[in-house]
Backbone as JSON Lines, residues from 0, in Angstrom:
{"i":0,"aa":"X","n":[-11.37,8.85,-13.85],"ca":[-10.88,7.74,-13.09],"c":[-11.19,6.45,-13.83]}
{"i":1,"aa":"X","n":[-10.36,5.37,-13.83],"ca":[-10.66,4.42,-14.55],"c":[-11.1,3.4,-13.92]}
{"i":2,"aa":"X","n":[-11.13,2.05,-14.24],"ca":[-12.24,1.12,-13.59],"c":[-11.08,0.06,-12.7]}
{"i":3,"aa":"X","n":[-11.97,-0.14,-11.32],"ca":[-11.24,-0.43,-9.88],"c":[-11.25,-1.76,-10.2]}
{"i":4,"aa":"X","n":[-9.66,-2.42,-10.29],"ca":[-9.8,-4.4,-9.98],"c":[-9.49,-4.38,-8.57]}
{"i":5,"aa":"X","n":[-10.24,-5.22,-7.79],"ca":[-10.17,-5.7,-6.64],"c":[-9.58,-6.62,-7.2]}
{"i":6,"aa":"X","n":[-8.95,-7.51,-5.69],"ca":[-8.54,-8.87,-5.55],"c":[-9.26,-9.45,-4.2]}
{"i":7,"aa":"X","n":[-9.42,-10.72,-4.29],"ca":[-10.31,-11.26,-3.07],"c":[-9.37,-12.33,-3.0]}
{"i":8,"aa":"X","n":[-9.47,-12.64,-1.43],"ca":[-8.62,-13.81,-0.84],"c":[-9.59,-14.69,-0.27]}
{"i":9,"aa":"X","n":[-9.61,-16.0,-0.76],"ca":[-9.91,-17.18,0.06],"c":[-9.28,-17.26,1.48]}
{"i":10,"aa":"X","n":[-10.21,-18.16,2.38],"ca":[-9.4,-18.48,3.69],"c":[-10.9,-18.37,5.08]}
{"i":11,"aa":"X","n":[-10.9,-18.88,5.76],"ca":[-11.81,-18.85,6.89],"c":[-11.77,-17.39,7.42]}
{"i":12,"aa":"X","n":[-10.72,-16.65,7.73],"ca":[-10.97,-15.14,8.09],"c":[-9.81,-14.16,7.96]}
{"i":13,"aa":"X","n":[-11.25,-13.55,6.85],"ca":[-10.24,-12.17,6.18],"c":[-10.59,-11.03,6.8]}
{"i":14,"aa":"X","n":[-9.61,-10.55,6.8],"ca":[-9.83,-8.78,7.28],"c":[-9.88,-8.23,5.87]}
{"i":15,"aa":"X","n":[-11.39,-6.91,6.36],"ca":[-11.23,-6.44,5.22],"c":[-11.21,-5.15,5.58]}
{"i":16,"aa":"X","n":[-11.8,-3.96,4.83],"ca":[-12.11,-2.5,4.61],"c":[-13.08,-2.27,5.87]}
{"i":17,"aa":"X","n":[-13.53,-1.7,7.07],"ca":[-14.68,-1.37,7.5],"c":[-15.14,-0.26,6.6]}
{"i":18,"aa":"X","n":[-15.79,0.07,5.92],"ca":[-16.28,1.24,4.66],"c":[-17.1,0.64,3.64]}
{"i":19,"aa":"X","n":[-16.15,-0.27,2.86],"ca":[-16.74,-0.97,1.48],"c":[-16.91,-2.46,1.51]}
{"i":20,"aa":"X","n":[-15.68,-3.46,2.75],"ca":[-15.84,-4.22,3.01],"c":[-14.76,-4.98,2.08]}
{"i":21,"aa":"X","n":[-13.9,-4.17,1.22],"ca":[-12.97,-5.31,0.21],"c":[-12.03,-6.1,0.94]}
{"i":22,"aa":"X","n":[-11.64,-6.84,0.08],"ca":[-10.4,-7.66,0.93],"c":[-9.23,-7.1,1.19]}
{"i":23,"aa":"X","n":[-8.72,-7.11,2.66],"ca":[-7.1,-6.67,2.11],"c":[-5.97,-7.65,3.14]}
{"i":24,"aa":"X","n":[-6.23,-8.65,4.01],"ca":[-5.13,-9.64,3.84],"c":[-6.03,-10.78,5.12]}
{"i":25,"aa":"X","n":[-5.2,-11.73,5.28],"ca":[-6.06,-12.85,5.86],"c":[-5.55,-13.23,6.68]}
{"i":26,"aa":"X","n":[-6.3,-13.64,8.25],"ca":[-5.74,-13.97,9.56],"c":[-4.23,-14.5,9.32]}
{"i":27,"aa":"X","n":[-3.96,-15.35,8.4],"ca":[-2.8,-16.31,8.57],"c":[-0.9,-15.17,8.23]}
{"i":28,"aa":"X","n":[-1.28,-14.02,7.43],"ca":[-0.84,-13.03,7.27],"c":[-0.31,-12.46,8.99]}
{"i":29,"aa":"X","n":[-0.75,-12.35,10.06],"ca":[-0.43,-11.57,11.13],"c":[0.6,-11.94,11.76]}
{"i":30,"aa":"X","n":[1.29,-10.87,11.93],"ca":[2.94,-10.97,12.56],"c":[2.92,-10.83,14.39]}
{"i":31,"aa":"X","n":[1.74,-9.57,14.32],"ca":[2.02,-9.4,15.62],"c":[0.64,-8.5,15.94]}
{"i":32,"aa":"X","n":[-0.19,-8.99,17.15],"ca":[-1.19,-7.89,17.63],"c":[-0.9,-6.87,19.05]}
{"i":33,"aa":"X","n":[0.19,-6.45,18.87],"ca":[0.6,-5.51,19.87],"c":[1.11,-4.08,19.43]}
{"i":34,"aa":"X","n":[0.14,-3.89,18.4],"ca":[0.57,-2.45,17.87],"c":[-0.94,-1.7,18.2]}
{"i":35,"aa":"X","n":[-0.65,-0.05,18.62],"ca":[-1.53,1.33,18.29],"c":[-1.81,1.73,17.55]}
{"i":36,"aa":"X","n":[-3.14,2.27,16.56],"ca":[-3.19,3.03,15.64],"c":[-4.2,4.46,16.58]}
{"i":37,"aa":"X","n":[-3.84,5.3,15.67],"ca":[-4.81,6.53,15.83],"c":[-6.21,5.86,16.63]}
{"i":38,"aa":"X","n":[-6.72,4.73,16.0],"ca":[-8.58,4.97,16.65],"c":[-8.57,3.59,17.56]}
{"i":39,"aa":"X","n":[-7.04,2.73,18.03],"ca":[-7.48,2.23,18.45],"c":[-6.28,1.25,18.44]}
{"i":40,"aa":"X","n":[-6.85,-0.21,18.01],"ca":[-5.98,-1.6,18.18],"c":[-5.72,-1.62,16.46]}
{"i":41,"aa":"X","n":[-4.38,-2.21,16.45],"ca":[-3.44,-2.22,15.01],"c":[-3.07,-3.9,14.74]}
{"i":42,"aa":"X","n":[-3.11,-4.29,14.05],"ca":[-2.2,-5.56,13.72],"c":[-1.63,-5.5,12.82]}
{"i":43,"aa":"X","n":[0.03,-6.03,12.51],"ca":[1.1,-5.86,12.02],"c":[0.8,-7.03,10.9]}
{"i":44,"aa":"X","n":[0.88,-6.81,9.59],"ca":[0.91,-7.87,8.43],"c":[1.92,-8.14,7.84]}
{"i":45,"aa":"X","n":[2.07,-9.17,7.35],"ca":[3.21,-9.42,6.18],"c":[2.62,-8.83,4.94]}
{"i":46,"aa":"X","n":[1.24,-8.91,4.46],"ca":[1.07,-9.05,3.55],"c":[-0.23,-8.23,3.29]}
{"i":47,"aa":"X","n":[-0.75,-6.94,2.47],"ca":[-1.82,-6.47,2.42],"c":[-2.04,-6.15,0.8]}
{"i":48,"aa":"X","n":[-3.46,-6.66,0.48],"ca":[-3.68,-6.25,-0.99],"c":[-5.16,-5.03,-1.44]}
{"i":49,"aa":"X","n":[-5.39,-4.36,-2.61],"ca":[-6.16,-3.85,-2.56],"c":[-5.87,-2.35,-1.23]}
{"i":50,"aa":"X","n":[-4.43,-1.62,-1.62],"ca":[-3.95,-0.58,-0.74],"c":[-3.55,0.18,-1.74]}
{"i":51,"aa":"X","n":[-3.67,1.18,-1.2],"ca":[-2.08,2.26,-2.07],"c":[-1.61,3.0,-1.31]}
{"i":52,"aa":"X","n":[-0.18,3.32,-1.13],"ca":[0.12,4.43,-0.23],"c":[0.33,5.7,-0.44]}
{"i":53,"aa":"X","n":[0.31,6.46,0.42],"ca":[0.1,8.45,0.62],"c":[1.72,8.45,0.33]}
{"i":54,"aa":"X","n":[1.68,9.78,0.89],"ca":[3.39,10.22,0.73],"c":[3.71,9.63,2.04]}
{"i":55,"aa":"X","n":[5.16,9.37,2.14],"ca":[5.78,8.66,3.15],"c":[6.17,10.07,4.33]}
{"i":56,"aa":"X","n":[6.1,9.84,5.59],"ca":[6.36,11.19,6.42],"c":[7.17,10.73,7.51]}
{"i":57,"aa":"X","n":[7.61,11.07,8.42],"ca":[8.38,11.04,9.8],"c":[6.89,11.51,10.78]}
{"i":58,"aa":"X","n":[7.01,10.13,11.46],"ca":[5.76,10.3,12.35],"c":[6.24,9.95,13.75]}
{"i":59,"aa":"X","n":[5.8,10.21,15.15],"ca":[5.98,10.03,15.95],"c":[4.92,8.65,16.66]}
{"i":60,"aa":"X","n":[5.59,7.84,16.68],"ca":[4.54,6.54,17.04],"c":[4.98,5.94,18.45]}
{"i":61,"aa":"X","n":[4.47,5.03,19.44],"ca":[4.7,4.45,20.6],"c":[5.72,4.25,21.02]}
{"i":62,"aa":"X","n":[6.71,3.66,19.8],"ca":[8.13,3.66,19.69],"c":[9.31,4.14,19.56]}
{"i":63,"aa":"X","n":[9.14,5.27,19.19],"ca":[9.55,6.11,19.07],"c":[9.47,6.88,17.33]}
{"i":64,"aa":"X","n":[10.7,7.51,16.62],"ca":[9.8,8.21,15.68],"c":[10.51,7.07,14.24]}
{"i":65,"aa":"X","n":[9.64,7.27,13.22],"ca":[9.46,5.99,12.33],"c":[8.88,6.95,10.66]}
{"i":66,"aa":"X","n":[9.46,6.74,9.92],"ca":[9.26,6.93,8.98],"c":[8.14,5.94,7.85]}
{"i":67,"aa":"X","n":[6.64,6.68,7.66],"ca":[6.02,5.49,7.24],"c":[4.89,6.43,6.6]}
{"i":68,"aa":"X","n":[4.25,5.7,6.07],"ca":[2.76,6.11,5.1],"c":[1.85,5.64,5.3]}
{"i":69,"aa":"X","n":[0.12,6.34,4.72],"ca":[-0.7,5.89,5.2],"c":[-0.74,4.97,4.09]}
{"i":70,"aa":"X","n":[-1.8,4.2,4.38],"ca":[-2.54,3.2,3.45],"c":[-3.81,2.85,3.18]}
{"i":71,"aa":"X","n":[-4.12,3.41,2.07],"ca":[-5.85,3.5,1.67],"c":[-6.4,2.36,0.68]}
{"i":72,"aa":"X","n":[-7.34,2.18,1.27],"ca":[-8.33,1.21,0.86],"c":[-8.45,1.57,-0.96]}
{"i":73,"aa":"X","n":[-8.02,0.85,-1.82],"ca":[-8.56,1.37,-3.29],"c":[-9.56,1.51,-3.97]}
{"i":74,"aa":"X","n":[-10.76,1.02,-2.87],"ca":[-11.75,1.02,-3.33],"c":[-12.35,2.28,-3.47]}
{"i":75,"aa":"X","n":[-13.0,2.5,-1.87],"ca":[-13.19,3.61,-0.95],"c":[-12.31,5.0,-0.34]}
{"i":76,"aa":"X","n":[-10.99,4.37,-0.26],"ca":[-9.72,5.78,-0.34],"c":[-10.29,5.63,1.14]}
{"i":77,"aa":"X","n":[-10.25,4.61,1.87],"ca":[-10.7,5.27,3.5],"c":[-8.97,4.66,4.24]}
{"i":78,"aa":"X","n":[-8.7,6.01,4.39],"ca":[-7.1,5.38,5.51],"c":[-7.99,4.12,6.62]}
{"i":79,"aa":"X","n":[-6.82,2.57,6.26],"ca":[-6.94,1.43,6.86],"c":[-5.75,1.21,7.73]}
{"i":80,"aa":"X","n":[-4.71,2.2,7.55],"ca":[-3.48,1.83,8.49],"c":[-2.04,2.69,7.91]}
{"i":81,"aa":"X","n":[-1.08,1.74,8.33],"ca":[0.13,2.48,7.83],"c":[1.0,1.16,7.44]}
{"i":82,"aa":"X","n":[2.51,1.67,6.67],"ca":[3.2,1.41,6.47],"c":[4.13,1.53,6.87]}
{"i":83,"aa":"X","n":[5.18,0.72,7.38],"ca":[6.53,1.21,7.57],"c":[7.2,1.06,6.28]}
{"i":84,"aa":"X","n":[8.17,2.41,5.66],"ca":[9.29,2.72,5.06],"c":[10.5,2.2,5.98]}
{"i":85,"aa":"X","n":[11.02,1.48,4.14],"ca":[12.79,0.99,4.57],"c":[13.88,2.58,4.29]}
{"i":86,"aa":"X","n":[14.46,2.6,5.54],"ca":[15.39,3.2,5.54],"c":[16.76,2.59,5.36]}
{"i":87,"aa":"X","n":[17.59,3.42,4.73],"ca":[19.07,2.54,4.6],"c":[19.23,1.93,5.51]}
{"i":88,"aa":"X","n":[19.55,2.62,6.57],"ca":[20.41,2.36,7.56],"c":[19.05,1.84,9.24]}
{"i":89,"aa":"X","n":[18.36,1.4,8.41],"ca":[17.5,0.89,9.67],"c":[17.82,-0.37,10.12]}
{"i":90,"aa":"X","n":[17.71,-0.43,11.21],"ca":[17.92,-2.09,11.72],"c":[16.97,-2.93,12.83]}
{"i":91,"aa":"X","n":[15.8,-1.96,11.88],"ca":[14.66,-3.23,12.54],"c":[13.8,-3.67,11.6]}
{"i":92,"aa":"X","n":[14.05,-5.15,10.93],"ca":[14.1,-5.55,10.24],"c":[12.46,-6.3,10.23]}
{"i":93,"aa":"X","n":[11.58,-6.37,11.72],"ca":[10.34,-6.85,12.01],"c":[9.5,-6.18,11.4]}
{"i":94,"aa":"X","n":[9.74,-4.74,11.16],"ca":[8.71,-3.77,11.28],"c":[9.11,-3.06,9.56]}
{"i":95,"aa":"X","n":[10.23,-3.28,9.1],"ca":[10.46,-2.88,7.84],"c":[9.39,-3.27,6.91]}
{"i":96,"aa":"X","n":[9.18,-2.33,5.68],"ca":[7.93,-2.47,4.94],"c":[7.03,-3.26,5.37]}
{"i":97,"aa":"X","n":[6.77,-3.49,6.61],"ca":[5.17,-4.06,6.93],"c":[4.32,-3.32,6.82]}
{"i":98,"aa":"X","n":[3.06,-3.93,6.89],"ca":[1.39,-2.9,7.57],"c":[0.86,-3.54,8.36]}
{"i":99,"aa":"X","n":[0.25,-1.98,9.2],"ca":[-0.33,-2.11,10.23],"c":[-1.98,-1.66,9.84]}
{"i":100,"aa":"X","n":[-2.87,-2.57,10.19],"ca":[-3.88,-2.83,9.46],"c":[-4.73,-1.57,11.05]}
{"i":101,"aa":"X","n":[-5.05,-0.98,10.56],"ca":[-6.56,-0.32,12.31],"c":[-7.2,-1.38,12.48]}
{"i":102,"aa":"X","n":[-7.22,-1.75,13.35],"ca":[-8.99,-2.51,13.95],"c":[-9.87,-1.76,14.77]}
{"i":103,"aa":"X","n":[-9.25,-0.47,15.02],"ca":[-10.5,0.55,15.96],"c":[-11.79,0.91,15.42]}
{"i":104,"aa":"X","n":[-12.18,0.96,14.1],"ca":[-13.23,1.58,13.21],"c":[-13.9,0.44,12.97]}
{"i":105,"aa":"X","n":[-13.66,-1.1,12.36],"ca":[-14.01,-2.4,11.92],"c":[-15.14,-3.27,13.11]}
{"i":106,"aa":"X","n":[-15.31,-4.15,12.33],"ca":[-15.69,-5.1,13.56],"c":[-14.51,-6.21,14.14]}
């Protein structure tokens, strides 16, 4: 394995990793706090750094079913949320390639 660059964001309050603690996007980033994850409360980002994503799957979520991936911390590899995948023919354009960050595990 070769050697990990983080990126760190300036700003009064960042969300980061609950695990390792890296950065991965900053209050001013949030679209929307009315999303579910697996352990809990989700918030929807424009913008997340210091991720990589899994394979993309057909998942069944609140909304109905949504094509999306997880998203792991690069530090630590600890799943922090998901992704929504663009589909051709999708037409919800809010939720296209965003992330949804967990806040159930964090402080």
């Amino acid at each position: 394995m070769g050697i990990i660059f983080q990126s760190y964001l300036s700003g009064d309050r960042i969300y980061c990793c609950s695990s390792c603690r890296a950065h991965l996007t900053r209050h001013e980033d949030i679209i929307s706090k009315t999303f579910n994850g697996r352990h809990g409360r989700a918030y929807l980002f424009n913008n997340v750094i210091n991720v990589s994503t899994g394979p993309a799957e057909e998942r069944n979520l609140m909304t109905g079913l949504h094509r999306v991936c997880d998203i792991m911390c690069n530090v630590c590899q600890t799943v922090v949320g998901w992704k929504y995948v663009r589909e051709p023919c999708t037409r919800k354009p809010v939720t296209s390639m965003r992330r949804c960050v967990s806040t159930g595990r964090g402080r």
